[in-house]
N, C-alpha and C positions, 0 to 999 in steps of 0.2 A: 338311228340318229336322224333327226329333221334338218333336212337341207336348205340351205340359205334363203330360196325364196317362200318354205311355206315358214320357216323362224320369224320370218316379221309379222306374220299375225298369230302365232302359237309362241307359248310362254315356254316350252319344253314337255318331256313326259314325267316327271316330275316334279311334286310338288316343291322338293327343293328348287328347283328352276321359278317356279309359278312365286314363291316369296323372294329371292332373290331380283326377278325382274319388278319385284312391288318393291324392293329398296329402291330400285334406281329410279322408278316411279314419283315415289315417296319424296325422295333428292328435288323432284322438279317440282316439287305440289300438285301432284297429280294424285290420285289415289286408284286404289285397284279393285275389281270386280271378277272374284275368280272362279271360272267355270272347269270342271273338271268334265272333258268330253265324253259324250256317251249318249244316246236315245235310243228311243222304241224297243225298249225290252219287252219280250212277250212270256218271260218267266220270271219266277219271283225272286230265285237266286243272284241274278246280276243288278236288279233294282234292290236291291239290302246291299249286295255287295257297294254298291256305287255311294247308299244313304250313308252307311261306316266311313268310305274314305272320305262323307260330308264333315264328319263328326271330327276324324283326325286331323283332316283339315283349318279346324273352326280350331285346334289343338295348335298346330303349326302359325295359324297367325297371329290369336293371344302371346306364344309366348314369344314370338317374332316381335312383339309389342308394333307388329304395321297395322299401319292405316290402310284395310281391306277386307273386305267383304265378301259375301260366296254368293252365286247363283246357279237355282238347279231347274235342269229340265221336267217339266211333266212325266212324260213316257222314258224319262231316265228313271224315277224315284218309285215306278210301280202303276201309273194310270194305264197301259195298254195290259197289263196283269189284269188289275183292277181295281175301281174306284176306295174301294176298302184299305188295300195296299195303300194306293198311291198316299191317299190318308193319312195312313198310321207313316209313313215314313215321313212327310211334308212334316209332321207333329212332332215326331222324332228328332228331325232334325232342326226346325225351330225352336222346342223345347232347349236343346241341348244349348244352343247359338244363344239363346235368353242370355242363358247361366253366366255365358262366359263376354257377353258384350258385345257381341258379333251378329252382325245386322244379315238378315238371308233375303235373298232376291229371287222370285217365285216366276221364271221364263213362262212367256205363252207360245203356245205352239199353233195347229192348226186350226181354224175355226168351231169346228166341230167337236173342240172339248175347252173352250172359252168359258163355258157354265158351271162346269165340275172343277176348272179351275177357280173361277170366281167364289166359288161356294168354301173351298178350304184356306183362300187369303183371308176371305170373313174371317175366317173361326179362328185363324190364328191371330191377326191383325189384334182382334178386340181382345184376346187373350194374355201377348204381349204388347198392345200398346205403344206400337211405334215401329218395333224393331222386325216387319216385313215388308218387304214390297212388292208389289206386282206390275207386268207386262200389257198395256193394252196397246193395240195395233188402230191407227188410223184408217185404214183403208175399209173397215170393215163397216157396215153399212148401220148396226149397231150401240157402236163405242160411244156414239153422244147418252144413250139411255145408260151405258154401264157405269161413263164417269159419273151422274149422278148418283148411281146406288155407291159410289166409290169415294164422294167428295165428302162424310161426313167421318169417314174410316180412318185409325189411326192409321200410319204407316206413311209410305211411298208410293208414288204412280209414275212408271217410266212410259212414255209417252213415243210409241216408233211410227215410222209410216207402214211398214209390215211387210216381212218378207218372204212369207206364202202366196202362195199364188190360189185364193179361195175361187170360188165360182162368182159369175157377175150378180146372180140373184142376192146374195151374199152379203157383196164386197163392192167397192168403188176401184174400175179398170182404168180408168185413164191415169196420167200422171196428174196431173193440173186439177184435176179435182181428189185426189188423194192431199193434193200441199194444199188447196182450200179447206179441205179438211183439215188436215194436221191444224193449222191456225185456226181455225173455229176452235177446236178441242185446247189447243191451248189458253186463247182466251176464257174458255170456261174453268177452265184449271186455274188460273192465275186472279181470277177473280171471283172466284167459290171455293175454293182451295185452301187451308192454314197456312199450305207450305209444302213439303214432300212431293216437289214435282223434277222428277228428270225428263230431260229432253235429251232423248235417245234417235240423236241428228244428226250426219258430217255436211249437212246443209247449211251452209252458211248465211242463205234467206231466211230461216226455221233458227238457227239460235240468235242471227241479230233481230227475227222476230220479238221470241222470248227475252233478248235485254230490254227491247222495250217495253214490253207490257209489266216485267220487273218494276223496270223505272216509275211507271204508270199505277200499280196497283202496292207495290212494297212488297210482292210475295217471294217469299225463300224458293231461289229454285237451284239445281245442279245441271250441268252438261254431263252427257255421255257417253264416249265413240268406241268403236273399236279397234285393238290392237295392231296397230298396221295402216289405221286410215287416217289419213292430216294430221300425225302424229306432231308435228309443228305446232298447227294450230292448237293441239291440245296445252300444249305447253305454253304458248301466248295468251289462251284464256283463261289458264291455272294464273295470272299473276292475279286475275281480278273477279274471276267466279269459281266457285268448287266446280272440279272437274273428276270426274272416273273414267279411269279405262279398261274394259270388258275384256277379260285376261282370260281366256282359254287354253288348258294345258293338256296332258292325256297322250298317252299310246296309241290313242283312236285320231290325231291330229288329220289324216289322210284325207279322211269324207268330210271333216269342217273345213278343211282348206278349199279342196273342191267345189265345196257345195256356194262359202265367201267370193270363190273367184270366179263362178257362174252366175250368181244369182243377179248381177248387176256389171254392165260393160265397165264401167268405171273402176267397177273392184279388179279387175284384172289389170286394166291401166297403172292404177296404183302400185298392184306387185309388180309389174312389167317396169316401173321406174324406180322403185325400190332396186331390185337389180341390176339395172345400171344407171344406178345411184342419180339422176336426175331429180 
């Protein structure tokens, strides 16, 4: 059983949990983004096993008729296996997701497989035509040259500040030039862009950015936080922009909790007022 403080940012260990918390989602005009936890498989058995519960999943929200979405890990779906895997399952599972209406969201992980990930969003993006998205991280010294190969592509672009920790040769280490970044890359999105931009922010500088340049340019965009974070604000800005929230559920809940409440002082804060209820 998950204990009260990591429940607010995990949906439960099953997926009955994970659409049930999309109902009451749903209730607020929120919608859901659901992650079934798991990474860095270094065999083939637990990345199939993981790409199946993608499949039953994509099963469970059809016929749930929710408004929700899956997102899967890289070195969850077979890339620390191998590139071939990782592949055939990404394919697999988007294929499958086509059929039934269900939009997949393709997570970036550490810098150094940013390439092999970019290379299987192509190929499915142009295959189905809308119905993928991908992860790029601001911080990464790169991202201006990748949103260009990215801005003609059907699909999604979730747009985060990035929460690895890359080498400086890399990556952009300060804070303040990460958020000069994050803004530059959104400007380029919001104004080379069709549309298919989330801003994957609980920055309240960074999403009243993006309503202006909304207001400024007319391009479609989505907010997107996660489960546990300004959960308030989620639901004030569902009255007036599409919003998603990044639903993580799984048996594995222990090391995402961990990993959410270390990576950033704040996120701790947040569960620390979560439980008593401030």
């Amino acid at each position: 059983m998950i204990p009260p403080i990591a429940s607010k940012f995990v949906a439960g260990e099953s997926p009955a949990e994970a659409i049930e918390h999309t109902r009451d989602l749903n209730d607020r005009n929120v919608k859901a983004i659901l992650n079934l936890l798991g990474e860095h498989y270094h065999e083939r058995a637990p990345a199939d096993e993981d790409a199946e519960a993608y499949l039953r999943l994509v099963d469970d929200i059809e016929s749930a008729d929710a408004e929700a979405c899956i997102s899967v890990k890289p070195s969850q779906v077979g890339l620390d296996v191998g590139t071939e895997v990782f592949h055939e399952n990404v394919e697999r599972i988007a294929d499958y997701a086509a059929d039934r209406g269900v939009f997949v969201w393709i997570d970036m992980e550490d810098h150094d497989t940013t390439d092999v990930t970019l290379d299987i969003f192509e190929k499915v993006a142009r295959k189905h035509e809308g119905g993928v998205g991908l992860c790029v991280q601001s911080n990464l010294k790169r991202t201006g040259d990748d949103l260009e190969r990215l801005a003609d592509l059907p699909g999604k672009i979730r747009l985060v500040k990035g929460a690895y920790d890359p080498p400086a040769e890399v990556a952009l280490t300060e804070k303040s030039k990460v958020n000069a970044a994050y803004k530059r890359h959104l400007e380029y999105m919001f104004e080379h862009f069709e549309g298919g931009i989330a801003v994957g922010s609980h920055d309240p500088e960074m999403i009243e950015y993006a309503t202006d340049l909304h207001e400024e340019y007319g391009t479609d965009f989505e907010v997107q936080m996660l489960m546990g974070v300004r959960e308030d604000a989620q639901y004030d800005l569902a009255e007036e922009y599409e919003v998603w929230q990044y639903v993580p559920y799984g048996d594995k809940w222990l090391s995402y909790f961990y990993r959410r409440a270390m990576e950033r002082k704040e996120n701790m804060l947040f569960a620390l007022r979560a439980v008593i209820g401030r």
